[in-house]
C-alpha positions, -999 to +999 in steps of 0.1 A: -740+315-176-705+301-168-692+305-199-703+344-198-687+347-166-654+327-176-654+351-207-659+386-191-627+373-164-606+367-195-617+404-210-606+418-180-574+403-172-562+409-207-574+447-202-548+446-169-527+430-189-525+453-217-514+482-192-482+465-181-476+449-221-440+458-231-448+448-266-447+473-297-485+462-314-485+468-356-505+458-380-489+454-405-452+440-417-423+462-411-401+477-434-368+470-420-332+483-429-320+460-458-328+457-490-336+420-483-368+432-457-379+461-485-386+433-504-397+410-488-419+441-474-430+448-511-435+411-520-461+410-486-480+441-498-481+427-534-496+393-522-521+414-497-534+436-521-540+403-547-559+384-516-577+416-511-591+418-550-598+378-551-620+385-518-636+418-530-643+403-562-659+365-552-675+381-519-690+406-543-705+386-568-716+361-536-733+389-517-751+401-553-762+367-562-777+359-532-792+397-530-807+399-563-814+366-569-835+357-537-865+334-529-888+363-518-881+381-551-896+346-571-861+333-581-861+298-588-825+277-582-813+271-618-805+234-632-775+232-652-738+215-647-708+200-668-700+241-679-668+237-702-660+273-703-666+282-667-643+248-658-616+259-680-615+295-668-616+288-629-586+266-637-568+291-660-573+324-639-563+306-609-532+293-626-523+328-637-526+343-609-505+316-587-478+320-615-480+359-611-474+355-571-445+329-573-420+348-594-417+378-576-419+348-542-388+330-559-368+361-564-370+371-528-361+332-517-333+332-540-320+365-528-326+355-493-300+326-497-273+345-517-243+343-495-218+348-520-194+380-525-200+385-489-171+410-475-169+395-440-187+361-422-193+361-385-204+328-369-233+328-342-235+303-319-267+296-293-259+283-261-286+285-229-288+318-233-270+338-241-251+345-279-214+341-290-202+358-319-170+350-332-156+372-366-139+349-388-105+364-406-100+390-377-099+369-343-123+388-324-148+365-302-174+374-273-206+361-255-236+387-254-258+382-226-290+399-213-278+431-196-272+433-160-307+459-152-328+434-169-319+406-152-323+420-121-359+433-126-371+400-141-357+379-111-370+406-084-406+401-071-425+433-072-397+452-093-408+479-118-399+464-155-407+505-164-379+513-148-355+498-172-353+513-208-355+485-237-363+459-211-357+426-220-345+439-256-310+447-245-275+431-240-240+441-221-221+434-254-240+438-286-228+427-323-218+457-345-214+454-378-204+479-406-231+498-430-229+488-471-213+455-469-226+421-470-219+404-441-219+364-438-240+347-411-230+310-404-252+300-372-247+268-353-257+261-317-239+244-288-271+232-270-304+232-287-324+252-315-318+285-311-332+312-337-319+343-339-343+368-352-338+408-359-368+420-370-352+451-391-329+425-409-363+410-425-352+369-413-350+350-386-324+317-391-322+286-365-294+276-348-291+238-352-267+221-325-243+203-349-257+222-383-243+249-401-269+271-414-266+305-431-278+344-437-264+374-449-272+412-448-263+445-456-275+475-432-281+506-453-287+528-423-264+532-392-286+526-362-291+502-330-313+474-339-331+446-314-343+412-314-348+380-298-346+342-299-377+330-316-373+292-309-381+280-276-348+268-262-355+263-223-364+280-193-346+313-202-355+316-238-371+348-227-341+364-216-320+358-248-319+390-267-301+407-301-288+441-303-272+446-338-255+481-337-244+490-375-216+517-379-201+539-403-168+525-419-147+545-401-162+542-366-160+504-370-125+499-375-124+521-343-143+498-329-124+469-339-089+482-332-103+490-299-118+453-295-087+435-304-068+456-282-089+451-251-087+411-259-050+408-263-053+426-224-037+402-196-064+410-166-056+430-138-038+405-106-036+441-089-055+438-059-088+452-053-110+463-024-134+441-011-163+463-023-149+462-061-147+431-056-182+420-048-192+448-069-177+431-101-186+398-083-226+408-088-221+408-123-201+380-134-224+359-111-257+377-131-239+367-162-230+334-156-246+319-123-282+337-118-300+314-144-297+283-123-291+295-090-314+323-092-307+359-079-305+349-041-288+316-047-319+299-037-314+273-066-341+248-076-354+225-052-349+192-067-327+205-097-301+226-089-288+226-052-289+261-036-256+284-030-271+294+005-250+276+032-233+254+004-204+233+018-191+237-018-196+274-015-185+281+015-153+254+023-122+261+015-115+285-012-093+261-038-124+238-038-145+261-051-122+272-076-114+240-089-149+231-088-160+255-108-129+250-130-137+213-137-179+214-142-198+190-137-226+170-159-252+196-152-225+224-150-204+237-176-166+247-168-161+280-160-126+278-175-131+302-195-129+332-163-098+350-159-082+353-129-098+385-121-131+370-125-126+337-107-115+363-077-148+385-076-172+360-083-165+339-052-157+365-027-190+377-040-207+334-039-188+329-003-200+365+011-238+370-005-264+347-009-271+343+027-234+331+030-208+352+054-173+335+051-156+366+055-126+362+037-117+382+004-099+366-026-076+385-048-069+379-082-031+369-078-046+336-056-065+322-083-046+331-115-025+306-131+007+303-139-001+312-181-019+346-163+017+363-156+027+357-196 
């Protein structure tokens, strides 16, 4: 009776569960948008469809023997072993058939790890958790990181997920790539193992801290494409997601004339309002802060110390900044903020989270002296 019970509360939590379910339920493999994942699709339909035959065929001839040749009909169990020819063919079928299944399997593996004549390589790294991509040969390098909406719902009680399209499945800067060329993967990770999987490339590959491994692809169809770490990295492996957009040839060196220009760009030391500036502040902090110090700078009792009513946070201004400069063992640097940056996220730290200091910084009182090159 307990068991019933404890079984119907399961049925009926998954049934809730299945109403609020973001994901997309198949049954089957999908296609994908390479020619790697059509055959890798065709190689799973082939293998399917010879599982299905073997299981027709030997559930068949069970079903029929133990049918037709029952006890009630007056069948007697026969006597006999040691049957040369049936030993010899339930080795050599077998044989043949595992042969038959492992060239096509081979073809696909070796294709899979064909990196060569590639016409571009772009190195992934994993980091907790969010992705870097750096092209290699053009000098263009940026972190991708779960988009702002997205992070706010999940770190919200009672927010509606439905109220953000491709929840969870989107990013502020995604990876774009051009259609008809083989592109390089070389993925490495600065933490732990990552895995950066996009379903409509047909592979996933890990990303091993000190490791080099590698993938390639070739996108016949322009189109947005999602996916998501499949290795379970930390407390935030969740919230870690791919967005692969592949272009047309022309479009992408738009795109890339347009990148390289933006990152040449000295920031702006002009100065700001104070509601740009805690505007702009939300974000860096939801890109960079909210993961440990959670969306109300709560923090985590016992792990990270909280942002509310911080001495650190709210002291003098140059501590802060140098603070979050230097890192500590649990912290990384945040050296990599411009000026602009360092200026709207702690007016935004120092005058949210339960904190009131009142003052606003401007970028021209934390650049450095390199920022006015």
């Amino acid at each position: 009776m307990k068991k019933t019970k404890q079984l119907s509360a399961g049925l009926t939590l998954m049934a809730f569960g299945l109403g609020t379910a973001q994901a997309e339920y198949t049954l089957n493999l999908m296609k994908g948008v390479t020619k790697v994942s059509n055959d890798i699709y065709d190689l799973h339909m082939l293998i399917l469809w010879i599982c299905v035959f073997i299981g027709i065929g030997v559930f068949g001839i069970m079903f029929y023997s133990i049918y037709h040749h029952r006890k009630s009909r007056g069948h007697k169990a026969a006597q006999f072993h040691e049957n040369t020819t049936v030993e010899i063919m339930w080795t050599i079928i077998p044989t043949l058939i595992l042969i038959g299944m492992a060239i096509p399997a081979t073809k696909a593996m070796i294709e899979l790890d064909d990196v060569q004549e590639s016409d571009m390589t772009i190195q992934i790294t994993g980091k907790q958790w969010y992705w870097d991509y750096k092209y290699l040969g053009n000098d263009i390098q940026f972190e991708s990181h779960l988009d702002e909406a997205s992070e706010k719902v999940h770190r919200t009680a009672g927010a509606n997920p439905h109220s953000v399209p491709h929840y969870l499945l989107n990013v502020d800067k995604p990876l774009v790539i051009p259609v008809n060329k083989k592109i390089r993967f070389v993925l490495t990770s600065a933490d732990v193992i990552h895995s950066w999987w996009v379903p409509d490339l047909g592979w996933k590959k890990d990303a091993n801290p000190g490791f080099i491994n590698e993938a390639w692809t070739s996108v016949d169809k322009a189109g947005t494409y999602r996916g998501q770490c499949t290795e379970l990295c930390g407390r935030d492996h969740g919230f870690m997601p791919i967005v692969v957009i592949a272009m047309e040839q022309p479009e992408y060196d738009a795109w890339v004339e347009k990148t390289l220009a933006q990152q040449k760009q000295k920031p702006d030391l002009s100065d700001q309002s104070s509601g740009d500036l805690m505007a702009h502040g939300e974000s860096v902090y939801l890109k960079n802060c909210v993961a440990c110090h959670q969306i109300n700078g709560a923090g985590i009792p016992g792990l990270v110390p909280a942002l509310t009513g911080s001495a650190i946070a709210t002291g003098k201004w140059e501590s802060l900044d140098g603070f979050l400069r230097a890192g500590t063992a649990k912290m990384p640097s945040f050296a990599k903020l411009n000026a602009k940056e360092f200026a709207e996220l702690m007016t935004y730290v120092r005058n949210n989270l339960g904190n009131k200091v009142g003052d606003t910084l401007q970028p021209k009182q934390t650049a450095l002296p390199d920022d006015d090159d």
